[in-house]
C-alpha positions in Angstrom: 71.6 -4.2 -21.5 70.9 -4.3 -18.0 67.7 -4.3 -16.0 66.0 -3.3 -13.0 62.9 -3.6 -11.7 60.7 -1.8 -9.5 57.0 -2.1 -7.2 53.8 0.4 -7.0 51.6 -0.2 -5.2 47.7 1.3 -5.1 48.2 3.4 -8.3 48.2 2.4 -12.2 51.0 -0.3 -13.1 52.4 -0.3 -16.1 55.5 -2.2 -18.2 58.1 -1.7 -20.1 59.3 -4.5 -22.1 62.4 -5.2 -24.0 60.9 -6.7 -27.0 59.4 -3.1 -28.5 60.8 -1.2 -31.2 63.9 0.6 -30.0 62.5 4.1 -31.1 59.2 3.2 -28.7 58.1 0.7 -25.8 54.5 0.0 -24.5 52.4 0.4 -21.5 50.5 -2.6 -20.4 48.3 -2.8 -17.2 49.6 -5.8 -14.8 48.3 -6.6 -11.9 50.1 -6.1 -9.0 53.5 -4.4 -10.2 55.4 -3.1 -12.9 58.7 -3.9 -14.2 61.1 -2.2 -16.3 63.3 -4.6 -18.8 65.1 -2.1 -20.8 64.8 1.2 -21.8 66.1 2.4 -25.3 66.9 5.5 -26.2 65.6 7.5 -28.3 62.3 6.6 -27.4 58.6 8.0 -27.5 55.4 6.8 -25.8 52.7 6.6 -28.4 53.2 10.3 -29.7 54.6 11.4 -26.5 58.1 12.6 -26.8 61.2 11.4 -24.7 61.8 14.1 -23.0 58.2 14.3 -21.1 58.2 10.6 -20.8 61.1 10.2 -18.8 59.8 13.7 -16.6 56.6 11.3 -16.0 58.4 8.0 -14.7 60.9 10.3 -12.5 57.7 11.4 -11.1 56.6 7.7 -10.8 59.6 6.7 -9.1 59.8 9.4 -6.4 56.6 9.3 -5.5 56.7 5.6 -5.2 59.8 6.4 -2.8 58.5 8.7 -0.9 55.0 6.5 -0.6 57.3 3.9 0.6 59.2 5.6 3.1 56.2 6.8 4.6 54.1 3.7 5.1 57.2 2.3 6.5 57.5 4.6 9.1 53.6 4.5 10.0 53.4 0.7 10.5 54.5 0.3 14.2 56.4 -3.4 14.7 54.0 -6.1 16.5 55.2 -5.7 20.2 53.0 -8.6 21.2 53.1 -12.4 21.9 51.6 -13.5 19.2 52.8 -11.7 16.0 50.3 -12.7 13.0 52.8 -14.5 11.2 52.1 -16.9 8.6 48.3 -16.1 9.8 45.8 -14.3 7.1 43.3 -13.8 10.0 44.6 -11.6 11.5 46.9 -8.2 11.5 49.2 -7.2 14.2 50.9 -3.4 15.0 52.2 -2.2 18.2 50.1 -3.5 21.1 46.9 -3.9 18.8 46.2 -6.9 17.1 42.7 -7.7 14.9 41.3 -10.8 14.1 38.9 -11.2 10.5 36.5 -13.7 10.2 37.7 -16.3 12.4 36.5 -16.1 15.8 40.6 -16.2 17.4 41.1 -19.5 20.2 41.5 -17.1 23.3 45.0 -18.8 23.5 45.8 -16.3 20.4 45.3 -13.2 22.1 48.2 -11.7 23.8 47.7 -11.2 27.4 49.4 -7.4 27.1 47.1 -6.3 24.0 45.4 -2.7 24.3 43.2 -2.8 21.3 41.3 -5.9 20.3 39.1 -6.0 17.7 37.5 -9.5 16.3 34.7 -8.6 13.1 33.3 -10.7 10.4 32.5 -13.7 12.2 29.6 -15.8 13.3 29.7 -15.9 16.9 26.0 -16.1 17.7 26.4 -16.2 21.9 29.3 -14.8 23.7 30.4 -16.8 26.3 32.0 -15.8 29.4 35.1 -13.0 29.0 37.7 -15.7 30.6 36.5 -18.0 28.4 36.6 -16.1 25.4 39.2 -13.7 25.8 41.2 -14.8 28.8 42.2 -12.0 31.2 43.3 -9.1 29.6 44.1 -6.6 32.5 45.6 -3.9 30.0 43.0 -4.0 27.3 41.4 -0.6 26.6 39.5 -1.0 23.4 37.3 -4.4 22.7 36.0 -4.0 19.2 33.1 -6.9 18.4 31.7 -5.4 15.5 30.2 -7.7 12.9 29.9 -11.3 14.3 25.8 -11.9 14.8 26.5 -12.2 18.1 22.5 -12.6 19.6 22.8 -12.7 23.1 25.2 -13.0 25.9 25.3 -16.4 27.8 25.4 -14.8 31.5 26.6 -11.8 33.3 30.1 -12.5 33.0 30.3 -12.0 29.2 32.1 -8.9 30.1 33.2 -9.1 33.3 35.4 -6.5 35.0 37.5 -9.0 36.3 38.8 -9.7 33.6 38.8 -6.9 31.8 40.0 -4.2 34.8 40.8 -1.6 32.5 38.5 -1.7 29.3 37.6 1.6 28.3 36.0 1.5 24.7 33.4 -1.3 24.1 32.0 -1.6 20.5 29.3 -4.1 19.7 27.8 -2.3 16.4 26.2 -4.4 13.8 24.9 -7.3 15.7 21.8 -8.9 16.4 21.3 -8.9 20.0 17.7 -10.4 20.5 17.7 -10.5 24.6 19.7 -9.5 27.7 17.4 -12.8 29.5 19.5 -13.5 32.4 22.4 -11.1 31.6 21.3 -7.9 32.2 24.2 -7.1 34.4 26.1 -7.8 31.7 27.9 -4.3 31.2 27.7 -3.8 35.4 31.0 -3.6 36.6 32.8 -2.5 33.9 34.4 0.5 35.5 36.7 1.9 33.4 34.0 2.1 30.3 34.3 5.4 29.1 32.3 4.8 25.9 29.5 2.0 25.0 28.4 1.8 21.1 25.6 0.1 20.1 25.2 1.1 16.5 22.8 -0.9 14.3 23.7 -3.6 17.4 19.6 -5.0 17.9 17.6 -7.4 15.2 14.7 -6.2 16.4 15.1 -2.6 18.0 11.3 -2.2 19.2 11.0 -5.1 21.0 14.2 -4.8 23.2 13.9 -1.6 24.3 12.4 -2.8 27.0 15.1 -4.9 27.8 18.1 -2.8 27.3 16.6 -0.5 29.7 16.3 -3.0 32.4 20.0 -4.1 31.5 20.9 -0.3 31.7 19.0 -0.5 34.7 21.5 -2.5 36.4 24.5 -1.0 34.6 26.0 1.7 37.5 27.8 3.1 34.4 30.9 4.6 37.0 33.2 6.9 34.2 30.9 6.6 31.0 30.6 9.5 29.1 29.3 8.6 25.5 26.8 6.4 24.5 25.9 6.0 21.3 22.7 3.8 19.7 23.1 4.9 16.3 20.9 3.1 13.2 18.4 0.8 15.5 14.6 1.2 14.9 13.6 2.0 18.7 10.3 4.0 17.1 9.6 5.4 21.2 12.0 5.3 24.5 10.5 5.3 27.2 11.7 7.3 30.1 13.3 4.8 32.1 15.8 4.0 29.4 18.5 6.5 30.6 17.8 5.4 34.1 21.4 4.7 34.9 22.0 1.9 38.1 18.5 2.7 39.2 18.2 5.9 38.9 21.6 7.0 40.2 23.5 10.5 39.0 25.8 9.7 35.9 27.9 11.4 34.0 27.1 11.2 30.4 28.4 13.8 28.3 26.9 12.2 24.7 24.1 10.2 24.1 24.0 9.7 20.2 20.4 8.4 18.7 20.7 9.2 15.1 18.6 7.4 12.8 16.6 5.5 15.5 12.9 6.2 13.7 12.0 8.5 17.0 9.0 10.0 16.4 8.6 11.6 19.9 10.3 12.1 23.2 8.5 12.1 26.3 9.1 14.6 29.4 11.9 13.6 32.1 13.8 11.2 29.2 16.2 13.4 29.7 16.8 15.5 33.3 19.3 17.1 34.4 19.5 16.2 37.9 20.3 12.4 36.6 22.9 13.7 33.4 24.1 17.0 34.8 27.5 16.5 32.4 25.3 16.1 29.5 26.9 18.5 26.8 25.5 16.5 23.1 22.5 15.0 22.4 22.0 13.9 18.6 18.5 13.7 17.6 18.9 13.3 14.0 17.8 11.9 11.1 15.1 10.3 13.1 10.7 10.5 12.2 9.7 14.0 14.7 7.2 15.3 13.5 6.8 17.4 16.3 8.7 18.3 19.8 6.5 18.1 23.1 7.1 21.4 24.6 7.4 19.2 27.8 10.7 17.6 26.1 11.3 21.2 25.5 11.4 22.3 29.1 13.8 19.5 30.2 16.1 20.8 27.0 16.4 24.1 28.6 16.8 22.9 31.9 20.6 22.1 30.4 21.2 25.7 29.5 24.0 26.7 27.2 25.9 23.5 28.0 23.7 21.2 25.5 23.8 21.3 22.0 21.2 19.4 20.5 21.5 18.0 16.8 17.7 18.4 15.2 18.4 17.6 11.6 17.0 15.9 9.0 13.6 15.2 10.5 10.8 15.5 8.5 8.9 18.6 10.8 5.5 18.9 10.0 4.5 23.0 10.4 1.1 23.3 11.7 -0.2 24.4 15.1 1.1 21.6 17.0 4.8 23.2 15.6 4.4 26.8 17.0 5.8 25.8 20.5 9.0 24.3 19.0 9.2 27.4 16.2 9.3 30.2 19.6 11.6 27.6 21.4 14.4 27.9 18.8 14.0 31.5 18.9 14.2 32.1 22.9 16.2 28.8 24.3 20.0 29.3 25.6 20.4 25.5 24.2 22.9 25.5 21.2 20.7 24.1 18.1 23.0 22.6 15.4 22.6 24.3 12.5 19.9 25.7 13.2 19.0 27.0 9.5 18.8 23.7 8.2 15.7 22.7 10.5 12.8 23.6 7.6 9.3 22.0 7.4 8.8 19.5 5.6 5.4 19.8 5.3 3.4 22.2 6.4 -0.8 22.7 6.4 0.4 26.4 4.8 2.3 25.5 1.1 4.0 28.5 1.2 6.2 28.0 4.2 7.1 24.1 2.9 10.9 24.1 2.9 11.1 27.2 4.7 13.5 27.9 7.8 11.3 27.1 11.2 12.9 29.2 13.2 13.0 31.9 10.7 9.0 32.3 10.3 7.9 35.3 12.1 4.6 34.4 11.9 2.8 31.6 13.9 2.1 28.3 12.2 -1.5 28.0 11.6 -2.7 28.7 15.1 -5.7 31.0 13.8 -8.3 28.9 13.9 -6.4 26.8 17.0 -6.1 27.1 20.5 -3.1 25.9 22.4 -3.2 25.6 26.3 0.4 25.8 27.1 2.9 28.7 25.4 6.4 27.6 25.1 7.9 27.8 28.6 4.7 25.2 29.7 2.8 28.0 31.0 -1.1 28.4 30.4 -1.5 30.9 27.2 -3.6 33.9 27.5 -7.3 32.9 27.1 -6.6 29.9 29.6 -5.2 32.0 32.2 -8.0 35.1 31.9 -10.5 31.9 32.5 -8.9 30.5 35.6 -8.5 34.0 36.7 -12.6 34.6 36.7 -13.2 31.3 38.2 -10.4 32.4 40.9 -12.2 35.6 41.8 -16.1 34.1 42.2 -14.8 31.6 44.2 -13.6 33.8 46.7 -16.1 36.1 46.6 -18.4 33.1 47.1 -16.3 32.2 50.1 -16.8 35.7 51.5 -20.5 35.7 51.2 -20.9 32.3 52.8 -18.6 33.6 56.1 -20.4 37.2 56.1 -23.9 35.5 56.8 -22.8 32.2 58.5 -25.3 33.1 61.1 -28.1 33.3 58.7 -27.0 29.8 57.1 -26.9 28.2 60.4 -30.2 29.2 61.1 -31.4 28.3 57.8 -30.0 25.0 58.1 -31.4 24.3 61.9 -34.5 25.3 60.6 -34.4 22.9 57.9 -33.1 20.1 59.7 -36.1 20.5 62.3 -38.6 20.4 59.6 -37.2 17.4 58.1 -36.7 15.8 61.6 -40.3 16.4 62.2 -42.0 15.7 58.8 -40.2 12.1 59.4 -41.8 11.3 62.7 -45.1 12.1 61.8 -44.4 9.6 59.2 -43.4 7.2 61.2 -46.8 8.3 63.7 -48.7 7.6 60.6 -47.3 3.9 60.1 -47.6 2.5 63.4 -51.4 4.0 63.9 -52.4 2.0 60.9 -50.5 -1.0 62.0 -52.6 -1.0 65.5 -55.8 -0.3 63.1 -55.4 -3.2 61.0 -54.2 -5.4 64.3 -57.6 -4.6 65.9 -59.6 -5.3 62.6 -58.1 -9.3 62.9 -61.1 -11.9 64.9 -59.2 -13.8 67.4 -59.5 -17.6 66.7 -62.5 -19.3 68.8 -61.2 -21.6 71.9 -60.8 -24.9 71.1 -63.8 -27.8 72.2 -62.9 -30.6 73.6 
């Protein structure tokens, strides 16, 4: 009897062997493939008649086809130099080529690759981009995710130079210490539309400081997402957005999801600096609160900003109440909103509960707040100030109706004072010629 033979691939393999009873044949697990032998008929499959076995390996077979056709049609042909053949390290398909766990001899990269991406390796310091990559004038995508790389060893780790037309830079899951003498490392890099730096710090407080000097000196020309997912920054400071000095950007997403924030401070975020900015992803961080300052500069973006709040563990007291009439007034789009709940609260009964759907304030009874949500004085403060306001001026008025009667009084008092210190002084130098006179004058001198 003849045989054939056939290949699946990522589902259960079986066998079918020749050497079973001809009314029956087995199903054994391989590996990597399964082969038919022989098939007799009539046969059954441990109980299973024939009919329904040979329905279930028609099935087999044509998916199998149809899996292979289309995998065959979705892997694009290498259309580079260098081809990955014969080479486990590395995977080639259309103009993108990846390298795993061997740091690639820059001789190995194709000169016309788009997409390069080189993970799972130990490259602790990345050396200059001609040295490491060669010049790669058509690269759009440079994916470094994974190697340990620590710190870059000059400005020309990424230079534009050679890399003219990078667009997508991902460094995630490093363990950058320092930008020490590099922090114009991403200067230049025109092109860069997007910047992730995911989990990419070993020790995220510490280097805030210096990733905002490096941004600092980044003029950040076309980016327009930058994301610093997963890196334990605790606090930004306010400089840290601070694009090329200050300059206007335009940012459209800055992503700082699980960061351990626990606040924000006023101007982090202004509008005048980011006026594209349309996403900022605040979530799964430690905010216990939201400074209604940080507020203010939230709705100074309008309806154009949406703003992801999630999963931080809110804390519903007093402190809360401007962030609970915020989400009920701002034009700011609040990602899903419902799902913003405290997670502790000084009141047990509203623990778990919707913020922005408590219609009653947070334990402000026995509080008193200076500023209402929109940063203006509340009530009490502002009756106070107004009080103060009005006896000052009348005060004012009093003092300029009887000016006269002030000058006088303070001519008069003056001239008392003026006098009452001369007689004094009368009164010391009398004394002084009283006890001169009192003094015998020395007897003359014999000769």
């Amino acid at each position: 009897m003849s045989s054939f033979h056939f290949h699946l691939q990522a589902w259960y393999p079986i066998t079918l062997c020749s050497h079973c009873k001809s009314n029956s044949w087995s199903v054994t697990p391989t590996t990597n493939s399964a082969v038919i032998t022989s098939i007799h008929s009539p046969f059954i499959v441990r109980g299973i008649e024939s009919k329904k076995a040979t329905m279930w390996l028609m099935t087999w077979l044509m998916f199998c086809i149809c899996v292979s056709i289309t995998t065959a049609q979705a892997h694009e042909p290498c259309e580079l130099e260098y081809t990955c053949k014969k080479d486990p390290s590395c995977y080639c398909e259309g103009k993108n080529i990846s390298f795993f766990h061997k740091w690639p001899k820059k001789e190995k990269i194709p000169a016309n690759v788009q997409s390069l991406t080189i993970t799972g390796c130990n490259k602790t310091k990345l050396r200059e981009s001609k040295q490491e990559f060669g010049i790669l004038k058509d690269l759009i995508v440079l994916n470094l995710t994974d190697n340990n790389i620590r710190s870059f060893a000059s400005p020309g780790s990424l230079h534009h130079r050679d890399l003219p037309s990078l667009q997508e830079l991902i460094l995630d899951k490093n363990n950058l210490t320092t930008f020490v003498d590099s922090y114009q490392v991403f200067n230049g890099l025109k092109e860069l539309e997007v910047l992730s730096l995911r989990q990419a710090f070993e020790d995220s407080h510490k280097i805030v400081k210096n990733l905002t000097k490096a941004f600092s000196h980044s003029s950040f020309d076309s980016l327009r997402e930058l994301i610093l997912d997963n890196n334990n920054f605790r606090n930004i400071g306010l400089d840290l957005f601070r694009f090329d000095g200050g300059k206007r950007s335009i940012v459209e997403k800055i992503s700082l999801r699980n960061c351990s924030l626990e606040f924000i401070i006023k101007n982090t975020f202004e509008k005048n600096l980011m006026p594209e900015l349309n996403y900022l992803d605040l979530s799964l961080n430690q905010m216990e609160n939201v400074p209604y300052t940080f507020l203010q500069d939230l709705d100074d973006f309008g309806s154009q900003l949406s703003v992801n709040f999630t999963d931080n563990p809110f804390y519903c007291d007093c402190q809360l109440e401007n962030f609970r009439l915020w989400l009920n007034t701002t034009a700011v789009n609040i990602v899903d909103i419902d799902s913003l709940t405290c997670h502790k609260a000084d009141n047990e009964n509203i623990t778990g509960k919707a913020i922005a759907s408590l219609t009653d304030s947070i334990g402000c009874d026995k509080h008193l707040k200076p500023y209402n949500v929109n940063g203006q004085m509340s009530l009490p403060y502002t009756i106070l100030i107004v009080i103060f306001g009005v006896l000052g001026i009348l005060f004012i008025i009093i003092m300029y109706m009887r000016r006269k009667e002030i000058h006088t009084w303070f001519f008069t008092t003056g001239t008392a004072i003026k006098e009452v210190f001369c007689s004094s002084r009368a009164g010391y130098s009398d004394i002084g010629r009283v006890q001169r006179s009192e003094v015998p004058s020395a007897a003359p001198a014999e000769v």
